[in-house]
Backbone as CSV, one residue per row, in Angstrom:
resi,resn,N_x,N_y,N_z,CA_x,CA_y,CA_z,C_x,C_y,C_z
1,UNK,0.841,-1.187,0.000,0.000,0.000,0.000,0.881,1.243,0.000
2,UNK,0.490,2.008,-0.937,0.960,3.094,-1.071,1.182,4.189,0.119
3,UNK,1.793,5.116,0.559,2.135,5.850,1.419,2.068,7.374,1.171
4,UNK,3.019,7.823,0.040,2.713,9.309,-0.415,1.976,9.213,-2.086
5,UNK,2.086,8.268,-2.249,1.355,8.205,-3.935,0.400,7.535,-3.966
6,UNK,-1.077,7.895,-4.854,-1.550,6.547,-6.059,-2.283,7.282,-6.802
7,UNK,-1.903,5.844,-7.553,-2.558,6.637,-9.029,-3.619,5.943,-9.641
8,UNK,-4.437,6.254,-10.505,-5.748,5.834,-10.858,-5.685,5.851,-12.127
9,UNK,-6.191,5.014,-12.453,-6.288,4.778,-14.018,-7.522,3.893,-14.718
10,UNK,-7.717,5.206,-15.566,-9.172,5.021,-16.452,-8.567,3.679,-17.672
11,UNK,-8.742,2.800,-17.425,-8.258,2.043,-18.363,-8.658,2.114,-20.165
12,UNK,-10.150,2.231,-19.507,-11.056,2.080,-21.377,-10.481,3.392,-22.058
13,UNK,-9.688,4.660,-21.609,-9.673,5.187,-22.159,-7.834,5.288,-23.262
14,UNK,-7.805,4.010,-22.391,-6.369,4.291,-23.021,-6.127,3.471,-24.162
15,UNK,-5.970,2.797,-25.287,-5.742,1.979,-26.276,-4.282,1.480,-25.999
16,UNK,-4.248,0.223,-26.648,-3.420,-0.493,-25.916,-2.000,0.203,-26.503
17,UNK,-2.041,0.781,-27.776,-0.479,1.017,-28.174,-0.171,2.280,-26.875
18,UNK,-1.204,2.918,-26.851,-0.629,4.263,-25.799,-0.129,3.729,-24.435
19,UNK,-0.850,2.877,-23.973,-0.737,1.796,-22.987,0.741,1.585,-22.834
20,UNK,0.967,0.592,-23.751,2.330,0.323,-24.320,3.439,1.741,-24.443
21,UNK,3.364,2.610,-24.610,4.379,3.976,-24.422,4.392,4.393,-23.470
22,UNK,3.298,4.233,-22.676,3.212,5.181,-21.322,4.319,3.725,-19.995
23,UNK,3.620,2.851,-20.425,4.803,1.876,-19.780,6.353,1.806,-20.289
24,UNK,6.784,2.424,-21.125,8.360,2.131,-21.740,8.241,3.930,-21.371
25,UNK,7.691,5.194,-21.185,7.899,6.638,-20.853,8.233,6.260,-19.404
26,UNK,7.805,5.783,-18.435,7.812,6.100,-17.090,9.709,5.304,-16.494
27,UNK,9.823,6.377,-15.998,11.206,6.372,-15.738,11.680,5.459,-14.671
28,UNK,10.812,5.117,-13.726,11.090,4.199,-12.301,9.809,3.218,-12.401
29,UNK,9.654,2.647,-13.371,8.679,1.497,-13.935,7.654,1.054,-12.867
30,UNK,6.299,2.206,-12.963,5.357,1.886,-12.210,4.551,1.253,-12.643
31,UNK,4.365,1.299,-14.480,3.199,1.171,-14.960,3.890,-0.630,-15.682
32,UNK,3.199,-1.408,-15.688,3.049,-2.653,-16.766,1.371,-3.002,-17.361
33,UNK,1.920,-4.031,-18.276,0.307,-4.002,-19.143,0.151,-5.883,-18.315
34,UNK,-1.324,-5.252,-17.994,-1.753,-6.502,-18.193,-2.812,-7.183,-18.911
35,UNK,-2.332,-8.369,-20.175,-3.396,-8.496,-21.198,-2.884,-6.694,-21.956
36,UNK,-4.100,-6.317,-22.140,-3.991,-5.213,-23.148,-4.193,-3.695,-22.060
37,UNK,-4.284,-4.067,-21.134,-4.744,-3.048,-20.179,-3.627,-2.528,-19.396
38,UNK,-3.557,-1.142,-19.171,-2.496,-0.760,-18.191,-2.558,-0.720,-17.103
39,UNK,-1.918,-1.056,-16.025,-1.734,-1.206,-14.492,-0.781,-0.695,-13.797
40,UNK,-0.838,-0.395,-12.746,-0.219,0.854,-11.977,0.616,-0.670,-11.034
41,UNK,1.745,-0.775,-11.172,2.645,-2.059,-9.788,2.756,-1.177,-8.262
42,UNK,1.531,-1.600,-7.974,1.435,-1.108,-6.336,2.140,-0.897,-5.779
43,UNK,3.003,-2.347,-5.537,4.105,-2.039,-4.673,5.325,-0.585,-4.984
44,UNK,5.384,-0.552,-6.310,6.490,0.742,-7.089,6.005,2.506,-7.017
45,UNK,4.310,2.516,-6.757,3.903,3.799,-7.071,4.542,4.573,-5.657
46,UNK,5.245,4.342,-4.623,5.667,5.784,-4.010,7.158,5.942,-4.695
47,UNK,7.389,5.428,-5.949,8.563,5.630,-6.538,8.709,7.280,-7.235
48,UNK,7.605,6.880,-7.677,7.079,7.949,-8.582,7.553,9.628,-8.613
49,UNK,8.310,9.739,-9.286,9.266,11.168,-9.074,8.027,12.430,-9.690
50,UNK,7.031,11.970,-10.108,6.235,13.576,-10.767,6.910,14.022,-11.621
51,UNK,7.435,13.087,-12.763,7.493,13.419,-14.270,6.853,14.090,-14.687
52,UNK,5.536,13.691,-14.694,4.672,14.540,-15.569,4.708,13.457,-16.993
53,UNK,5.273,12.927,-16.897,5.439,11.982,-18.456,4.624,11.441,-19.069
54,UNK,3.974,10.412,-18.036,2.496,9.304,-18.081,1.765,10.919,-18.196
55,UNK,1.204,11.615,-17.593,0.397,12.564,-17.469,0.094,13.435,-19.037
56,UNK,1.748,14.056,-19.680,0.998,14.566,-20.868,0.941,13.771,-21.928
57,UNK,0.891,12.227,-21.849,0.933,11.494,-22.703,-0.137,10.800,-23.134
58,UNK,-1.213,10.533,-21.609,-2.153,10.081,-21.656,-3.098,11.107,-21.557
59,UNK,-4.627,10.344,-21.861,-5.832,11.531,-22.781,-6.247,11.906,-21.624
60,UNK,-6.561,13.231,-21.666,-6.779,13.882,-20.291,-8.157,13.406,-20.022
61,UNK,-8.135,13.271,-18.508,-8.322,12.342,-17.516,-8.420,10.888,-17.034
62,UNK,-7.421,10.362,-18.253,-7.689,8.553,-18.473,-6.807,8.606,-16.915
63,UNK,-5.876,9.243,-16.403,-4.537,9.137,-15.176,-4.814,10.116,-14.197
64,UNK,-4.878,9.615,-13.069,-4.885,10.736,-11.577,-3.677,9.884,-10.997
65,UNK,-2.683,11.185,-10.216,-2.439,11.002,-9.879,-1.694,11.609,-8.168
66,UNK,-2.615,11.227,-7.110,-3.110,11.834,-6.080,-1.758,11.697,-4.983
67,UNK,-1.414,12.905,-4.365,-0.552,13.205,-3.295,-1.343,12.620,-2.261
68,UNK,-1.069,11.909,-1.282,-1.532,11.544,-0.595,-0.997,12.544,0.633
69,UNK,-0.037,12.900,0.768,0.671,13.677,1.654,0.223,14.809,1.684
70,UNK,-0.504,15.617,0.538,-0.608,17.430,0.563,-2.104,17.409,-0.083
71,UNK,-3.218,16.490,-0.186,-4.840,16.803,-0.865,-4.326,17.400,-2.137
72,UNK,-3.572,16.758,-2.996,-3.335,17.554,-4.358,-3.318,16.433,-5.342
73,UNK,-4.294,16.558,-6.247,-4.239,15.399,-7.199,-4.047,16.350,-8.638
74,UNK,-3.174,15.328,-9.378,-2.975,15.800,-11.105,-3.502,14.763,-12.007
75,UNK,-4.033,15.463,-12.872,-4.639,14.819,-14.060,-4.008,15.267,-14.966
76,UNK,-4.151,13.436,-16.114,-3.767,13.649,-17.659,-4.404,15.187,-18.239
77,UNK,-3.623,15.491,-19.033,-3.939,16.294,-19.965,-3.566,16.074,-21.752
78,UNK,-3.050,15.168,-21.479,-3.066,14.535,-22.874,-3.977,14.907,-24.179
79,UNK,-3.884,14.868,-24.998,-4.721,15.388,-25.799,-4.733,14.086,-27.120
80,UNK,-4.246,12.836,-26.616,-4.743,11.922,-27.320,-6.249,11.278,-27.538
81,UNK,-6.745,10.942,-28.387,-8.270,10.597,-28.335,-8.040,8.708,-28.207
Protein backbone atom coordinates (compact mmCIF):
# COMPACT_ATOMS: atom_id res chain seq x y z
CA UNK A 1 0.00 0.00 0.00
CA UNK A 2 0.96 3.09 -1.07
CA UNK A 3 2.13 5.85 1.42
CA UNK A 4 2.71 9.31 -0.42
CA UNK A 5 1.35 8.20 -3.93
CA UNK A 6 -1.55 6.55 -6.06
CA UNK A 7 -2.56 6.64 -9.03
CA UNK A 8 -5.75 5.83 -10.86
CA UNK A 9 -6.29 4.78 -14.02
CA UNK A 10 -9.17 5.02 -16.45
CA UNK A 11 -8.26 2.04 -18.36
CA UNK A 12 -11.06 2.08 -21.38
CA UNK A 13 -9.67 5.19 -22.16
CA UNK A 14 -6.37 4.29 -23.02
CA UNK A 15 -5.74 1.98 -26.28
CA UNK A 16 -3.42 -0.49 -25.92
CA UNK A 17 -0.48 1.02 -28.17
CA UNK A 18 -0.63 4.26 -25.80
CA UNK A 19 -0.74 1.80 -22.99
CA UNK A 20 2.33 0.32 -24.32
CA UNK A 21 4.38 3.98 -24.42
CA UNK A 22 3.21 5.18 -21.32
CA UNK A 23 4.80 1.88 -19.78
CA UNK A 24 8.36 2.13 -21.74
CA UNK A 25 7.90 6.64 -20.85
CA UNK A 26 7.81 6.10 -17.09
CA UNK A 27 11.21 6.37 -15.74
CA UNK A 28 11.09 4.20 -12.30
CA UNK A 29 8.68 1.50 -13.94
CA UNK A 30 5.36 1.89 -12.21
CA UNK A 31 3.20 1.17 -14.96
CA UNK A 32 3.05 -2.65 -16.77
CA UNK A 33 0.31 -4.00 -19.14
CA UNK A 34 -1.75 -6.50 -18.19
CA UNK A 35 -3.40 -8.50 -21.20
CA UNK A 36 -3.99 -5.21 -23.15
CA UNK A 37 -4.74 -3.05 -20.18
CA UNK A 38 -2.50 -0.76 -18.19
CA UNK A 39 -1.73 -1.21 -14.49
CA UNK A 40 -0.22 0.85 -11.98
CA UNK A 41 2.64 -2.06 -9.79
CA UNK A 42 1.44 -1.11 -6.34
CA UNK A 43 4.11 -2.04 -4.67
CA UNK A 44 6.49 0.74 -7.09
CA UNK A 45 3.90 3.80 -7.07
CA UNK A 46 5.67 5.78 -4.01
CA UNK A 47 8.56 5.63 -6.54
CA UNK A 48 7.08 7.95 -8.58
CA UNK A 49 9.27 11.17 -9.07
CA UNK A 50 6.23 13.58 -10.77
CA UNK A 51 7.49 13.42 -14.27
CA UNK A 52 4.67 14.54 -15.57
CA UNK A 53 5.44 11.98 -18.46
CA UNK A 54 2.50 9.30 -18.08
CA UNK A 55 0.40 12.56 -17.47
CA UNK A 56 1.00 14.57 -20.87
CA UNK A 57 0.93 11.49 -22.70
CA UNK A 58 -2.15 10.08 -21.66
CA UNK A 59 -5.83 11.53 -22.78
CA UNK A 60 -6.78 13.88 -20.29
CA UNK A 61 -8.32 12.34 -17.52
CA UNK A 62 -7.69 8.55 -18.47
CA UNK A 63 -4.54 9.14 -15.18
CA UNK A 64 -4.89 10.74 -11.58
CA UNK A 65 -2.44 11.00 -9.88
CA UNK A 66 -3.11 11.83 -6.08
CA UNK A 67 -0.55 13.20 -3.30
CA UNK A 68 -1.53 11.54 -0.60
CA UNK A 69 0.67 13.68 1.65
CA UNK A 70 -0.61 17.43 0.56
CA UNK A 71 -4.84 16.80 -0.87
CA UNK A 72 -3.33 17.55 -4.36
CA UNK A 73 -4.24 15.40 -7.20
CA UNK A 74 -2.97 15.80 -11.11
CA UNK A 75 -4.64 14.82 -14.06
CA UNK A 76 -3.77 13.65 -17.66
CA UNK A 77 -3.94 16.29 -19.97
CA UNK A 78 -3.07 14.53 -22.87
CA UNK A 79 -4.72 15.39 -25.80
CA UNK A 80 -4.74 11.92 -27.32
CA UNK A 81 -8.27 10.60 -28.33
Amino acid sequence: MSVFIHIDILADALPFELAEQIVSLCPVEIFALQGQKLQVQEEREDECTLCDLCLNAAPAGALEIRKLYKDEKLVSRGTHE
